[in-house]
N, C-alpha and C positions, 0 to 999 in steps of 0.2 A: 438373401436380400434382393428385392427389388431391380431392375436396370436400370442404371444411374441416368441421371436428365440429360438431352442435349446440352448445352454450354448456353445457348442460345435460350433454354426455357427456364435458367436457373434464376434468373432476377424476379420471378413469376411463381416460382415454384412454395410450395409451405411444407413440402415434405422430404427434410434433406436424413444425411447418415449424422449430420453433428447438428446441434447447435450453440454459437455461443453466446455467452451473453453479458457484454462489454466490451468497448474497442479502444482500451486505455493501452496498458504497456502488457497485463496478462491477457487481452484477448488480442493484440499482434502475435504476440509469442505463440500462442493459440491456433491461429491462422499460418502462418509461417509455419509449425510442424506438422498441420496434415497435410497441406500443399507439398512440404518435403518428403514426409514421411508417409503420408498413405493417400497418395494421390490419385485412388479411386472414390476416394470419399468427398461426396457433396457436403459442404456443411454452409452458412449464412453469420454473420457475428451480428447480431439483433441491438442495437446502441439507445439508449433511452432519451439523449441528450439530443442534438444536431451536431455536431461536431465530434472529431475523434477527438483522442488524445487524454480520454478523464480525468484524473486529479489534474493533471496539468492544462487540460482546457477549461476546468474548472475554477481555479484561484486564479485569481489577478489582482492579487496585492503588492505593493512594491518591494519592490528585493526579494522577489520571488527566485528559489533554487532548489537545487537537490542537496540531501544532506548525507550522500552518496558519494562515491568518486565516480563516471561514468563512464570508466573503462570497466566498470563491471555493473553498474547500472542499466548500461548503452545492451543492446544485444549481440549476441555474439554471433551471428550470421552477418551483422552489417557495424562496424567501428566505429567508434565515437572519434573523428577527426576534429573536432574541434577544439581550440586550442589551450582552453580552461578543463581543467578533472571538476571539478564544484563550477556548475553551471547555471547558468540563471534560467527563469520558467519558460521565454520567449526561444530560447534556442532550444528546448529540450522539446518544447511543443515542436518547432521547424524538424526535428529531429523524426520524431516521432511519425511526423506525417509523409515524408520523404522518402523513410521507411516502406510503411504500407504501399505508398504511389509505385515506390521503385517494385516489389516484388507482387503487385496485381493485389494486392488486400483488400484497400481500401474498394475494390470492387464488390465484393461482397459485405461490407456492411451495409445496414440499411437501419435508416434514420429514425430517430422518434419510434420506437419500438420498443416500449416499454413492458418486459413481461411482469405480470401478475400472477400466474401461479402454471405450477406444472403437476402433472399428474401421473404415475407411470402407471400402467396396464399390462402385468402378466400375460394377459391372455393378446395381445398385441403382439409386448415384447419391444414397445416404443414407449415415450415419452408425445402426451398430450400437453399441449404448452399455450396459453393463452394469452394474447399479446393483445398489448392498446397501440394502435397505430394513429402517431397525431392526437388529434385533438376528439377521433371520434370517442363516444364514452364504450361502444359496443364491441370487443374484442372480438380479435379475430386468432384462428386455429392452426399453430403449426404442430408438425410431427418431426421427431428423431429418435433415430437409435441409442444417440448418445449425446448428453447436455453436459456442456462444459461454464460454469457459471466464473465468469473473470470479472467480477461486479466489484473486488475488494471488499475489503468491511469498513468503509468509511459509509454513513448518510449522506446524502449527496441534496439533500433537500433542506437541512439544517446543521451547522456546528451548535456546539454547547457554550451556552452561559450561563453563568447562576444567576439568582432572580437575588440583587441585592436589593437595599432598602434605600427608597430615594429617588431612583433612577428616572421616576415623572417631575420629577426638581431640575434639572440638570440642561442647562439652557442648549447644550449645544447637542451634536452627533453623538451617538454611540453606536460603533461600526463594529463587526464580527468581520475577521480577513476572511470567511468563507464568501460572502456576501459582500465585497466590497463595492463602491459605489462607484462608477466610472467617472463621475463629475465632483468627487471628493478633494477640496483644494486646502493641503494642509501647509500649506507657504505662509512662512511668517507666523505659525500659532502654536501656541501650547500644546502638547500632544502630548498623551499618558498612556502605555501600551501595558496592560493587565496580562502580567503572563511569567513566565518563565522558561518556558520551551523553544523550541525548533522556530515555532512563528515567531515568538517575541524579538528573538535575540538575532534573526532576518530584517525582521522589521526598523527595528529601533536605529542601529546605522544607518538604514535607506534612508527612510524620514529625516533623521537629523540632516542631510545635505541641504533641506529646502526649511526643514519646521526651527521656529524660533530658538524651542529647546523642544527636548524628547526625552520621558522619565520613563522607564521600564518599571513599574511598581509590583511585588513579587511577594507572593505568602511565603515563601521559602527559594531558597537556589538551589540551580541544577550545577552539574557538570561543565564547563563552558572548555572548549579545546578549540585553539587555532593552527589550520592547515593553509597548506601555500593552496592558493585556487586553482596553478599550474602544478601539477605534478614535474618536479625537474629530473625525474629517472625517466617515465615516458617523454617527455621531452627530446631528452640524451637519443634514447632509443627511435624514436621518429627521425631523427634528423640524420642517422648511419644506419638503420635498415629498414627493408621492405616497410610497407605498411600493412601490410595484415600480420609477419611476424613481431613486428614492435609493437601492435597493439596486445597482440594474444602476451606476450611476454609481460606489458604493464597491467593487463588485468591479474594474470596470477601472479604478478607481486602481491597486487590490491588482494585478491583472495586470500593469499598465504598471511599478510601483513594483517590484514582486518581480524582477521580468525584468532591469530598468534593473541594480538592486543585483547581481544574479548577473553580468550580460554584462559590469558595470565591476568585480567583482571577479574576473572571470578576465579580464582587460587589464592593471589595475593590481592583483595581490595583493598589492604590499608597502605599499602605501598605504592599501590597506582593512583590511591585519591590525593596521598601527599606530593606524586610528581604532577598531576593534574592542575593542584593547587597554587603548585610553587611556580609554574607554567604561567598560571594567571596572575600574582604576584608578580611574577618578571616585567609581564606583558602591561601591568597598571599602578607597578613602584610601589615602593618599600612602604610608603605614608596611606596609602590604600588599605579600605576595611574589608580585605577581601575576606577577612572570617566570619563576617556578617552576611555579605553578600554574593559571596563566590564558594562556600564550601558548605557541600547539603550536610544534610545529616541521613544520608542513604549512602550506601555503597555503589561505587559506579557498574553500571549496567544493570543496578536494579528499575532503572529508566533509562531512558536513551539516553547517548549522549549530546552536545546540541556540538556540532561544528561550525565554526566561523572563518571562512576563507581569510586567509592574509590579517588574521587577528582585526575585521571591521569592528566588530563592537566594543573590543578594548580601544580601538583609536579614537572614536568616539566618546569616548568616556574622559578619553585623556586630554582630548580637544575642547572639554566643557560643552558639547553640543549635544550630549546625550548625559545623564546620570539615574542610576542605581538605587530604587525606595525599596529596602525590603520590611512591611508592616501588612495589617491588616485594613479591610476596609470597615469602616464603621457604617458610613453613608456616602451616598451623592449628595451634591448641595446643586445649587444653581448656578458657581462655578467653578466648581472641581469636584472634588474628594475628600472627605473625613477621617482621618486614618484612627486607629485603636489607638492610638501613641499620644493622640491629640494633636499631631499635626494637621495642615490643611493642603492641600495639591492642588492651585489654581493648573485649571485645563480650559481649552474650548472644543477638544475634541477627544473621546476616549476609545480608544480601540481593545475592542475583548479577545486578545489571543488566551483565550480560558482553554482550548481544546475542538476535539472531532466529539460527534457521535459515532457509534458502531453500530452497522446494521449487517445483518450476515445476511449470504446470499440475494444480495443486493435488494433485500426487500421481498422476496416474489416467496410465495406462499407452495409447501411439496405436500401429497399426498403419494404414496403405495396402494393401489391396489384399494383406494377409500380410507386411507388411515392417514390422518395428518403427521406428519415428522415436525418433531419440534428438535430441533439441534440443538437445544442443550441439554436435549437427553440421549444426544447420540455419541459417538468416540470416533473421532478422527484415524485415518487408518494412512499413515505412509504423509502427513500432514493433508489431504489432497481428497479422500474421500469421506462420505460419513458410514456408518455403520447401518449395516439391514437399508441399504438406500441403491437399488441396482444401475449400473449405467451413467454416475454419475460425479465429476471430479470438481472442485471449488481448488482455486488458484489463492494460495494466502501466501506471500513473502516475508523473507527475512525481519526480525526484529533488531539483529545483532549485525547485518550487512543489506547488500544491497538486496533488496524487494525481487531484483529481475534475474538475476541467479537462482531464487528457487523456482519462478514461474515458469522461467523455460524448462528446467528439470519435470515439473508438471507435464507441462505442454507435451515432453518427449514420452513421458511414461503413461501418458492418456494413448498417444497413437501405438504402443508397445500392444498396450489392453486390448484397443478395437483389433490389430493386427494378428496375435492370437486369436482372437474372436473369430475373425473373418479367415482364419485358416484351421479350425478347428469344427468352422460349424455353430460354436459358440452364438449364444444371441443376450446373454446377458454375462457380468462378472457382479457380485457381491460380496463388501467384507463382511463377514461373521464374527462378532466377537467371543470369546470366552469366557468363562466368568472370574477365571483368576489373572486377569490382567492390569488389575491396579486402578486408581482413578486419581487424575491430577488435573487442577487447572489448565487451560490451553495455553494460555501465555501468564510467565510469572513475574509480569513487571508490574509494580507499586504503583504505577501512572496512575492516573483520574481516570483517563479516557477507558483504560483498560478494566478498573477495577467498579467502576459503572455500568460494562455490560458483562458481568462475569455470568450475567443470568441471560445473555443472550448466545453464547458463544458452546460450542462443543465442550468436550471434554477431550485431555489426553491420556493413555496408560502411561504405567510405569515400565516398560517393555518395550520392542519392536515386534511388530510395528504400527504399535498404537504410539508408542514417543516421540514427541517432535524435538527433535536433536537440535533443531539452531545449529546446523554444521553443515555447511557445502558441501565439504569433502568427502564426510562418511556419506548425506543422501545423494554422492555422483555415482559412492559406487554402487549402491543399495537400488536406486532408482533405475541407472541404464545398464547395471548388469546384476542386478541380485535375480532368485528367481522370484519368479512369478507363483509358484507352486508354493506357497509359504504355510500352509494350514490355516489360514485367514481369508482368502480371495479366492470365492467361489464361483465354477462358472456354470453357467446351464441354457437350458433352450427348450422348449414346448413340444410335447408329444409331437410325432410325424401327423396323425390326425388332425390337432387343431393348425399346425403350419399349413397341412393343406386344406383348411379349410379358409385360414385366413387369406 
């Protein structure tokens, strides 16, 4: 390899050992392991947006939070001290930034950098990466060894709504929380929140503090589970030990706890949905149709769960400031809604919490060698890489737990790769599939959002290590101490000839 840039030419430079691409929570994590862990290695985090922090610099809709606990959210080089575990989006953002400031990160990002496609080159043995910088339309050329793509798979350009009938009748706003309006004034007004999800059941408590009334209108229910926003074991433990062991201890509660609940409710789902159930009954009295409105007809964790700190959307429900439509829409009228039922939903403002779009590898377009990769004809290898794709790792998190447990696992087994590489001589690794490895969807949840891009997403095997296990624990060990030498993960490097010629 090359001799690494001055310190002083790196803000200048287009030709690092990494690149990455996103400066959300997987491309800190990102940054944080090569700086720790291969600290010869130049790399740049390329950000599309102006601002760090992605999904979270992203939405600004009210009662913005994680639906995480953030002792295992938070990352584990730096503790979540804040006093809430369910925290809202303005402190996770301060979080997030504080981060990066504190361990030199946010120095290498660089702004408005939007890649468009990458290219990699055998005969190289780098990756050719084409970036729009700002607003020019003419891209500009970096190089790396190794491209670390921490983009997520949400669109970041638009959320999903469906195209109902009507909606040019409808006198007032109709808002997507992706897209919220900063001068959106719902005080005092009818407000109807389309959804059932994570957003909905955020949203609808916040609003009702200020909106007249607030109706969650829902084609079916989810799951709804109320958690304290304070964790009172971390609590306990913050307040009689250290602070990095009290934290490291209430994360692996959260780890062991989270796991335990998901692994015993895909064994036993009829007995986790009737304590689910009776939870929410408890929470909204005996006289409540919660079998209307509170119990799916899925098994829990065939979609998420939606968590609601300190039971907010049961309080509201119970205070009359918020209620409960579960029907169909017919139409928009001019002022509300038309339900199938024949009823009518006087609104002056509708909010689409419908869902995300998925975009994989945040959009930017891969070629081999001249040969386009479509990723949904490739197979995931270890969750992290794609198949026949050299030098290259995508950061995807948890469905089943916190998103940032597996990305640092990433982060760590990305610098593992180059590490070997750079002590073997190595100049590329690629996984090779077999052909008796099985083929399965990449994620098997029932959701909208997920089962809309089934045609854009990877593929997983039936095996390791093409299976994405949904398990911290087995990928802690598999990731930072399984081998590397697995019959999958090949490594190579360019005749002595063409290195020196290159």
């Amino acid at each position: 390899m090359s001799p690494s840039p001055a310190p002083s030419d790196l803000a200048a430079t287009r030709d690092l050992d990494v690149l990455v691409v996103g400066a959300g929570i997987s491309g800190i994590s990102a940054g944080h392991a090569l700086q720790t862990r291969c600290p010869t290695q130049t790399y740049a985090i390329l950000e599309a947006r102006e601002a760090i922090g992605g999904t979270w610099d992203l939405f600004r809709y009210p009662g913005l939070r994680s639906d995480s606990d953030l002792y295992t959210f938070g990352f584990s080089f730096r503790p979540w001290s804040g006093d809430k575990s369910i925290a809202d989006g303005p402190a996770i953002l301060r979080y997030l930034r504080e981060t990066a400031a504190a361990y030199g990160i946010d120095r290498k990002i660089r702004y408005r950098h939007r890649v468009l496609r990458a290219d990699w080159r055998s005969q190289d043995a780098r990756w050719s990466v084409a970036v729009q910088v700002g607003d020019d339309p003419a891209p500009v050329r970096f190089t790396c060894r190794f491209l670390s793509v921490c983009a997520g798979y949400y669109d970041y350009d638009e959320g999903y709504r469906p195209d109902w009938p009507g909606t040019e009748r409808f006198a007032g706003p109709i808002v997507h929380p992706q897209a919220w309006p900063e001068d959106l004034d719902y005080a005092g007004k009818r407000v109807v929140v389309i959804g059932s999800g994570a957003t909905a059941v955020t949203l609808v408590p916040e609003m009702a503090t200020r909106a007249a009334h607030v109706t969650m209108l829902q084609r079916s229910p989810s799951y709804v589970l109320s958690m304290p926003a304070a964790d009172p074991v971390a609590t306990w433990l913050r307040r009689y030990l250290p602070a990095r062991l009290a934290h490291g201890l209430a994360r692996w509660k959260n780890v062991f706890l989270t796991l335990g609940f998901y692994q015993f409710a895909r064994r036993k789902p009829d007995w986790m949905a009737r304590q689910i159930i009776a939870l929410a009954r408890r929470q909204l009295g005996p006289d409540y149709d919660v079998a209307t409105h509170f119990t799916p007809a899925y098994k829990p964790w065939d979609q998420r769960l939606c968590l609601v700190p300190d039971g907010d959307l049961f309080r509201a429900i119970r205070s009359g400031r918020a209620s409960v439509v579960t029907d169909r829409i017919e139409s928009f009228t001019p002022a509300g809604l038309q339900l199938a039922s024949g009823r009518h939903l006087d609104a002056d403002i509708v909010v689409a919490a419908t869902g995300l779009k998925l975009r994989m590898l945040g959009g930017l377009t891969l070629t081999v060698d001249g040969r386009p990769v479509e990723a949904p004809a490739t197979f995931l290898y270890r969750g992290m890489m794609l198949s026949d794709v050299p030098n290259l790792a995508v950061a995807i998190g948890y469905t089943n737990a916190s998103w940032t447990l597996k990305c640092e696992l990433t982060a760590r087994f990305v610098c593992r790769l180059i590490n070997r590489m750079e002590a073997r001589g190595d100049e590329w690794c690629v996984p090779r599939r077999g052909d008796a490895i099985g083929e399965a969807p990449l994620i098997d949840f029932t959701s909208g959002y997920i089962q809309r891009a089934r045609d854009l997403l990877p593929k997983q095997g039936a095996r390791k290590p093409w299976r994405l296990y949904q398990n911290y624990l087995l990928d802690l060990a598999t990731l930072r101490f399984g081998s590397l030498e697995d019959g999958a993960l090949e490594f190579g490097r360019r005749p002595p000839a063409e290195r020196r010629a290159a």
